[in-house]
C-alpha positions in Angstrom: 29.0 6.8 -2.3 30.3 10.2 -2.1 28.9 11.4 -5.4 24.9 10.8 -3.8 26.3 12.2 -0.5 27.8 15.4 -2.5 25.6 18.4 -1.6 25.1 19.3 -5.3 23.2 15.9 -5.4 21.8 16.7 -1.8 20.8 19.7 -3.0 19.1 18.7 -6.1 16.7 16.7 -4.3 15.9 19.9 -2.8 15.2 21.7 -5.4 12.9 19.1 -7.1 10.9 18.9 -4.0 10.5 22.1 -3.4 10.0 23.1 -7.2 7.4 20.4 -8.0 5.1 21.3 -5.1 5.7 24.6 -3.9 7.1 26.5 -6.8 5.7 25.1 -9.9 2.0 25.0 -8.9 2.6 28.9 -7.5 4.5 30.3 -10.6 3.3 27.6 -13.5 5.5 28.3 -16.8 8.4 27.6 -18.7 11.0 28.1 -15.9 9.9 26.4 -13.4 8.7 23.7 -15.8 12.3 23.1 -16.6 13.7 23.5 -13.2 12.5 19.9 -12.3 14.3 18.6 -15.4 17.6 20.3 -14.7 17.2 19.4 -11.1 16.3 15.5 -11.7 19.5 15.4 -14.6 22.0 16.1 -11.4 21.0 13.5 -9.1 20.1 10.7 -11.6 23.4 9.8 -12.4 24.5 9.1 -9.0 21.3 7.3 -8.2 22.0 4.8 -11.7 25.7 4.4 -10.6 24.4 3.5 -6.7 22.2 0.5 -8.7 24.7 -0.5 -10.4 27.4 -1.1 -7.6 25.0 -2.3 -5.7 23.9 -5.2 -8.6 27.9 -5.4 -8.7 28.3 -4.0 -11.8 30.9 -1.3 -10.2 34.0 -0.5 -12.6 35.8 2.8 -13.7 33.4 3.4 -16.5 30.2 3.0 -14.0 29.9 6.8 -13.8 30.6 7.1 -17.8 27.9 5.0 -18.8 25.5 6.4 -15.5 25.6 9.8 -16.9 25.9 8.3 -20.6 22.4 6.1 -20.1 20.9 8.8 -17.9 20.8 11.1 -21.1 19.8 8.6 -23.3 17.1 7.7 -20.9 15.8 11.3 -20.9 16.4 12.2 -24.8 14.4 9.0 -25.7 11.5 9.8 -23.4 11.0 13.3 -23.7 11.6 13.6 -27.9 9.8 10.3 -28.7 6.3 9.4 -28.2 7.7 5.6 -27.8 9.4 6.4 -25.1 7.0 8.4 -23.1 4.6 5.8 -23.4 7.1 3.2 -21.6 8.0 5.5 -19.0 4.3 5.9 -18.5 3.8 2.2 -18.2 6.9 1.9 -16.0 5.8 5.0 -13.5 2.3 3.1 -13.6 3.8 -0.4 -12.3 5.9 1.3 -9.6 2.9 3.9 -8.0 -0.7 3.8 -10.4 -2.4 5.1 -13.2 0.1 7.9 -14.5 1.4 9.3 -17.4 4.4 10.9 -19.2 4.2 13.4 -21.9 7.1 14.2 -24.7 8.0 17.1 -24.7 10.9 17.9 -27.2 11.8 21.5 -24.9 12.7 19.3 -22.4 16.0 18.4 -24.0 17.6 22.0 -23.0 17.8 20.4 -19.8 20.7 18.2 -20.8 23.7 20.2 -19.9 23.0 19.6 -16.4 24.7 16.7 -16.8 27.5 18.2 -17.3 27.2 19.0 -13.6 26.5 16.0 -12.5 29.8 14.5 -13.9 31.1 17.7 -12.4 30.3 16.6 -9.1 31.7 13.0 -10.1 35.2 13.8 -10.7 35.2 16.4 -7.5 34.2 13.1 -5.2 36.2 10.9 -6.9 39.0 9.1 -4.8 36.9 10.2 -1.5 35.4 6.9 -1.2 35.5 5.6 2.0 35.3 1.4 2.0 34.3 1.4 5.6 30.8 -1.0 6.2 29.2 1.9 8.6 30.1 5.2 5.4 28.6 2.6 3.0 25.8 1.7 4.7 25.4 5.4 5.6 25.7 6.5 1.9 23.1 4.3 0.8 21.0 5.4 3.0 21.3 9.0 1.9 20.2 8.0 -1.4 17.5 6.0 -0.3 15.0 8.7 -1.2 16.3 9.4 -4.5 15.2 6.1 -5.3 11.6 7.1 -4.4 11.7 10.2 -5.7 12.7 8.9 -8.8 10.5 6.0 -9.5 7.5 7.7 -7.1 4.4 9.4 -9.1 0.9 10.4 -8.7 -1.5 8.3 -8.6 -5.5 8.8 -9.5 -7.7 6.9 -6.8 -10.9 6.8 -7.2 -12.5 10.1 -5.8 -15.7 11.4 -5.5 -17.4 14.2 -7.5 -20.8 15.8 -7.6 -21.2 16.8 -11.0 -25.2 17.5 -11.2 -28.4 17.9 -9.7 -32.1 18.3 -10.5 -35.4 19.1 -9.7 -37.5 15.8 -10.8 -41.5 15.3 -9.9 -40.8 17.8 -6.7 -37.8 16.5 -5.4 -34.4 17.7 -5.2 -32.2 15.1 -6.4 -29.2 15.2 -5.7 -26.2 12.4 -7.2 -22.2 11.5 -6.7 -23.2 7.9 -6.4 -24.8 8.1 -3.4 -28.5 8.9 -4.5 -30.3 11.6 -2.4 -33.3 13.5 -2.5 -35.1 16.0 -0.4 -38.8 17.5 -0.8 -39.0 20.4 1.5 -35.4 22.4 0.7 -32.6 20.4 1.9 -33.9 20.3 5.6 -34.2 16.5 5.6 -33.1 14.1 2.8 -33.8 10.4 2.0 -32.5 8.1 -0.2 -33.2 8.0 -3.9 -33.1 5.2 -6.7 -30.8 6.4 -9.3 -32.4 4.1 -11.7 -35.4 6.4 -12.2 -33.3 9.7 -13.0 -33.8 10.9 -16.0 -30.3 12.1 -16.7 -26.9 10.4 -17.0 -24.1 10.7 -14.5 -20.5 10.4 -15.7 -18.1 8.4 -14.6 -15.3 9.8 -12.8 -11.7 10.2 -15.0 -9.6 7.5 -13.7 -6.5 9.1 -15.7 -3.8 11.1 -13.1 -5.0 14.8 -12.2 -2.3 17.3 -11.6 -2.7 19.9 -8.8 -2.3 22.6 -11.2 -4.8 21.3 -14.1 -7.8 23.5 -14.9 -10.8 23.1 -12.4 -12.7 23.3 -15.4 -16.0 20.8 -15.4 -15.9 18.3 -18.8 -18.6 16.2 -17.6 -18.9 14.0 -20.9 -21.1 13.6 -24.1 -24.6 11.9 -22.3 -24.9 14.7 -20.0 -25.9 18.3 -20.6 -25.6 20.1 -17.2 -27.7 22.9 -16.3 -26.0 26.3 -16.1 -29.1 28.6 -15.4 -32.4 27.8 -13.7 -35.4 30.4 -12.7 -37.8 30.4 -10.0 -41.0 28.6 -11.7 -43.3 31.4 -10.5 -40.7 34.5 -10.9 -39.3 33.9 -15.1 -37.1 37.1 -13.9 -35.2 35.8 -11.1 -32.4 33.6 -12.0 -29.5 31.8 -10.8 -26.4 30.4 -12.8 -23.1 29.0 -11.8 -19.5 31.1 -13.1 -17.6 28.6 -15.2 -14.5 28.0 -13.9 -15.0 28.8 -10.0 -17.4 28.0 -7.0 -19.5 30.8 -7.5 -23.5 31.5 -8.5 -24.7 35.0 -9.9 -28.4 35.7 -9.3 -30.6 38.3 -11.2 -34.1 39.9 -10.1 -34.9 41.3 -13.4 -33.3 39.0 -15.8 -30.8 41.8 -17.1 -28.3 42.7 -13.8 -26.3 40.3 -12.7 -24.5 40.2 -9.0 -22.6 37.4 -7.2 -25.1 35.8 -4.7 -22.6 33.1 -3.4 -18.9 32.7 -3.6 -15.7 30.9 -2.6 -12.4 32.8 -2.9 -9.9 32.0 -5.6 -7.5 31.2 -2.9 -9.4 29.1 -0.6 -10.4 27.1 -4.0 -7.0 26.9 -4.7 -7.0 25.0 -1.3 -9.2 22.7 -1.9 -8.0 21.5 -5.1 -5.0 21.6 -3.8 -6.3 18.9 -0.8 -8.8 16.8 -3.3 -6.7 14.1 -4.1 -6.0 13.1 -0.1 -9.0 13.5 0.7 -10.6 11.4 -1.8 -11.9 13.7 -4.0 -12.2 14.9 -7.5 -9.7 18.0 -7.9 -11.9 19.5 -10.6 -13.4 22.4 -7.7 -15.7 24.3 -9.8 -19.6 25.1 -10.4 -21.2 22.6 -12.8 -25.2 22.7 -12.5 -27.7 24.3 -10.8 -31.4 23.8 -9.9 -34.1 25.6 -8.1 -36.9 24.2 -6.3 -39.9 26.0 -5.3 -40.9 25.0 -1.3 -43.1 27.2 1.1 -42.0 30.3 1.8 -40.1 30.5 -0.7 -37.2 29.0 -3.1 -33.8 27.3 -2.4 -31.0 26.5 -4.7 -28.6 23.4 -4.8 -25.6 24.0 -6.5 -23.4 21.1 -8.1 -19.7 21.5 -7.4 -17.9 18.4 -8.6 -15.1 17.8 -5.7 -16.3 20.5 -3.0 -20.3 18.9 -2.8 -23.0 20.1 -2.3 -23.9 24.0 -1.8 -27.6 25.1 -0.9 -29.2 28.3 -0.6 -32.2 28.4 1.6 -35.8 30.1 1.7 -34.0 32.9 3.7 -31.2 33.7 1.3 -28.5 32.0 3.3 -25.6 29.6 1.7 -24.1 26.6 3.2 -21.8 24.4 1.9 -23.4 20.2 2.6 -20.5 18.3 0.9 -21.2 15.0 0.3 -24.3 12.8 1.3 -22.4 9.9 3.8 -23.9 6.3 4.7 -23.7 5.3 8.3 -24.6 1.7 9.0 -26.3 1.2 5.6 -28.2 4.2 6.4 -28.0 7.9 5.4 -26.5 10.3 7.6 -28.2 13.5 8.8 -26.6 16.2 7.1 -24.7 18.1 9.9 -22.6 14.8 9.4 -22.1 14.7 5.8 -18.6 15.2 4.2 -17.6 19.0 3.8 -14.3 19.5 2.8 -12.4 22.1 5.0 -11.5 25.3 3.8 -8.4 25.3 6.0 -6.3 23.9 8.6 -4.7 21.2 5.8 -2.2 19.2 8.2 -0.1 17.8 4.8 0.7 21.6 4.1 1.8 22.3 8.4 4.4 19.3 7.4 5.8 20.5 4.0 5.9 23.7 5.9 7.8 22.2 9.0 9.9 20.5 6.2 10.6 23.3 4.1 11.9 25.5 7.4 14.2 22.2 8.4 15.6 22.5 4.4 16.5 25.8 4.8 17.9 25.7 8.2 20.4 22.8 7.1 21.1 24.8 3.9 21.8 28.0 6.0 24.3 25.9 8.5 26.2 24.9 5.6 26.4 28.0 3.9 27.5 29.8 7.9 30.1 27.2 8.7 31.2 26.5 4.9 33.6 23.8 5.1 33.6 22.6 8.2 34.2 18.8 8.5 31.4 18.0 10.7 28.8 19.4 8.5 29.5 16.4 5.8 26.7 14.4 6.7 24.3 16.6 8.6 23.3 19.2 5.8 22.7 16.3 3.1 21.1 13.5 5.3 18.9 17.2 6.6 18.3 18.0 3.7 17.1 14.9 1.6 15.3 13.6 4.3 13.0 17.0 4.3 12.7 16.7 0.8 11.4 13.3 0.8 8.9 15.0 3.7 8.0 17.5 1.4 6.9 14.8 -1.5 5.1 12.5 1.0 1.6 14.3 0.6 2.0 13.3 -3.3 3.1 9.8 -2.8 0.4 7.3 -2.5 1.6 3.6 -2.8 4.9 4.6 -1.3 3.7 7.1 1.4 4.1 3.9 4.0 7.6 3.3 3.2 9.0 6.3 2.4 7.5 8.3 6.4 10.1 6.3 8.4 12.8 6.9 6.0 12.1 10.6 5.7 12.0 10.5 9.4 14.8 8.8 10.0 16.8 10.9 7.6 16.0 14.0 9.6 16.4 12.7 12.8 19.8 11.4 12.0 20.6 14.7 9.8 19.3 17.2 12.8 21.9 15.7 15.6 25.1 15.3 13.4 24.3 19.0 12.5 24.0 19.7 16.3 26.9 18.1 17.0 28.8 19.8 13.9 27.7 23.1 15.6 29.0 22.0 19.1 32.0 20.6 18.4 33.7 22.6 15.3 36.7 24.0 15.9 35.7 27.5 15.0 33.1 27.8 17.9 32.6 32.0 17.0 31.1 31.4 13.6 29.3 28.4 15.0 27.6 30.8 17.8 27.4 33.9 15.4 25.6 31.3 12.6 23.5 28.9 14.2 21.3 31.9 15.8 21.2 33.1 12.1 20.2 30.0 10.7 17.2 28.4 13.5 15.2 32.2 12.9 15.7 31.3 9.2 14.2 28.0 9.4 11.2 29.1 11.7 10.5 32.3 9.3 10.6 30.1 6.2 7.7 27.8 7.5 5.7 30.6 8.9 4.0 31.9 5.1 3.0 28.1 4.4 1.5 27.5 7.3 -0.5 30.7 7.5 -1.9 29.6 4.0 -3.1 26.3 5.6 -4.5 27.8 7.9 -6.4 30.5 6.2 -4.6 33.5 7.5 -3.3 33.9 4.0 -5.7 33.7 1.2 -3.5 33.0 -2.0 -0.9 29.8 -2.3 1.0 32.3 -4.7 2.0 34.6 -2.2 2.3 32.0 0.6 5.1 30.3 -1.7 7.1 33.5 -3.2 7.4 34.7 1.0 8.7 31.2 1.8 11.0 31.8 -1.3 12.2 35.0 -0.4 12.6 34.2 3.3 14.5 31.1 2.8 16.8 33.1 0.1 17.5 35.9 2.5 18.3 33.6 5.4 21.2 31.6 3.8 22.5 34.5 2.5 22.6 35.9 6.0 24.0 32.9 7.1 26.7 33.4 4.8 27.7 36.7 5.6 27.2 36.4 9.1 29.7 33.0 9.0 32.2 35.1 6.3 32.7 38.4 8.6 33.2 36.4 12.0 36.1 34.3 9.8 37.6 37.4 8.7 40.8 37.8 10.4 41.2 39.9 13.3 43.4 43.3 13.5 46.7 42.2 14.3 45.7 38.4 14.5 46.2 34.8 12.3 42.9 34.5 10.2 39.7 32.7 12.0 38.8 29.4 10.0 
């Protein structure tokens, strides 16, 4: 249908995509807290009205009582604790454990769908009864489906939360038992019956990316924060709550930072837990120190980065996770270290994000150009779909091809828009415009994945910035090559 085709609706999408995992986990707050509300409140009604025609329900009231039930939807889940908990069993049938908060604020997101209705009355009549149009509109609005009913799920993940020193050995537990006598050189098995501490069991309720990475390990555990060398009382370790990070003293008064990750590349990690099976708490929970000849070492507890060991020399290495091979342990070069960079989900949100803005920059360069009705939308929704596929865990499967498929399809009508329209000046003045655009937009993300850049923050306000300053080229570039010429009939 043309309202889900519309590129308000198209656009949307876009927004919600991009706010929920790029914006909103860079710049948390009220703002862009809202953002996804406002942005969810446009499209909703035309995805309701799609189920509806397509249940054969479709009358003139259909986008009425869409935009009508949309609202009621939203009031009764976001003011009521009732309805919170059935959208929280509803999102937990359709993709996992999850869960849906009331938040009475929420409700000065209603107006958008005012917009949305907007968008209804400019599309209505343009309905085209054709099989291919209808087969095509539906499968623009394909992923509003899934990004409507899709959430994140919690999978069981792993998480070191504590280790000690017991009769000697280093023990070390995630639920794979481990202990070492000689310093983390070689490790063997241990029997986590005869530990002498409790180990909590992993939260099985949905973590957000942007919770706190703050340890709650539970009532029957007291973790260790400090620990001394046995024969040195003065020289001390302990973990800084809230980060992967371990202060050391030689005198029991002066403190310094002996081992460190940076905010930002801790930031990455949390950011990557979830996919990689891991607990997204990253932070320092307990500590031990175990005397060995020639010295000390320290093992440091980090819930979903491992393992971190200082030797007898004073060096720090990050061991990860002990790993079973064949029923047996694994050395420990091939234990599970999470990677501090290269994250391959970010490359494709990046690749994604660039595609989003080069489709939004075409649009805004060639304006209204008939060929652009499908390209920019079926561009654009597709990529936002891509965007949301590192989040999606049940659907992830289904949703790839469509996403693919959207951008494949999107990508050549736009080329062909740009090839064939009319108005072949602003095409070749705008499209130049609008492929740098795309390529700049996916360069900050991708240097943050990499480890080039350090902080998401700044990786997401440049892709911002870049993407803002592009269509708005775009723009300006299409608007002065229409101008009309000196003694000439206007360019359209």
């Amino acid at each position: 249908m043309a309202w889900a085709g519309h590129p308000v609706t198209a656009g949307a999408v876009a927004v919600l995509a991009l706010n929920d995992h790029l914006l909103k986990p860079a710049f948390p707050g009220v703002l862009t807290g809202k953002l996804s509300d406002v942005a969810g409140l446009v499209f909703a009604p035309a995805l309701l009205a799609l189920a509806f025609a397509v249940s054969g329900w479709a009358g003139r009231r259909t986008a009425a009582w869409s935009v009508v039930l949309t609202g009621i939807g939203f009031a009764l889940v976001k003011a009521t604790s009732a309805g919170a908990d059935a959208a929280s069993a509803l999102w937990t049938a359709v993709a996992g454990p999850s869960v849906v908060l009331a938040d009475p604020t929420d409700l000065l997101a209603l107006p958008a769908l005012g917009l949305s209705w907007a968008v209804h009355l400019r599309t209505r009549g343009r309905e085209d009864g054709a099989p291919p149009i209808r087969f095509v509109r539906v499968l623009v609005v394909v992923p509003l489906a899934v990004l409507a009913t899709a959430a994140t799920s919690a999978p069981p993940h792993r998480s070191l939360t504590d280790v000690r020193v017991v009769d000697g050995r280093l023990v070390v537990s995630d639920g794979v038992a481990v202990a070492s006598r000689d310093g983390g050189r070689t490790w063997e098995p241990a029997d986590p019956s005869e530990r002498p501490w409790t180990v909590p069991v992993p939260p099985t309720f949905p973590v957000s990316p942007s919770m706190s990475a703050t340890p709650s390990p539970g009532p029957d555990l007291v973790l260790q924060k400090s620990a001394c060398v046995p024969s040195e009382p003065a020289h001390c370790y302990r973990v800084v709550s809230g980060r992967l990070a371990v202060q050391e003293t030689l005198d029991g008064r002066t403190w310094r930072t002996s081992w460190e990750i940076s905010e930002g590349r801790r930031d990455f990690l949390r950011r990557e837990a979830l996919g990689r099976g891991l607990d997204p708490r990253i932070a320092s929970s307990d500590l031990a120190v175990q005397e060995v000849p020639g010295g000390h070492v320290v093992a440091v507890a980090n819930l979903g980065d491992g393992l971190a060991l200082r030797n007898v020399e004073g060096d720090w290495r990050r061991l990860g996770f002990p790993k079973i091979v064949d029923r047996r342990l694994a050395p420990v070069a091939e234990w599970q270290v999470p990677e501090l960079a290269d994250s391959r989900a970010y490359r494709y949100r990046a690749a994604f994000t660039g595609l989003i803005v080069l489709a939004l920059a075409l649009g805004a360069g060639l304006r209204a150009d008939p060929a652009l009705k499908w390209g920019v939308p079926l561009t654009v929704l597709g990529a936002a779909l891509g965007v949301m596929l590192h989040s999606l865990d049940l659907l992830a499967v289904l949703a790839a091809p469509v996403a693919l498929g959207l951008v494949v399809a999107g990508l050549v009508l736009l080329t062909v828009a740009v090839i064939t329209t009319p108005d072949a000046r602003r095409a070749k003045a705008t499209a130049p415009v609008a492929l740098v655009t795309g390529v700049l937009t996916l360069l900050p993300l991708s240097a943050w994945a990499m480890g080039v850049l350090d902080h998401f923050r700044i990786a997401a306000l440049a892709t911002v910035l870049l993407g803002g300053l592009g269509v708005a080229a775009a723009y300006l570039v299409g608007r002065a090559v229409g101008m009309p010429r000196e003694g000439g009939p206007p360019v359209r």
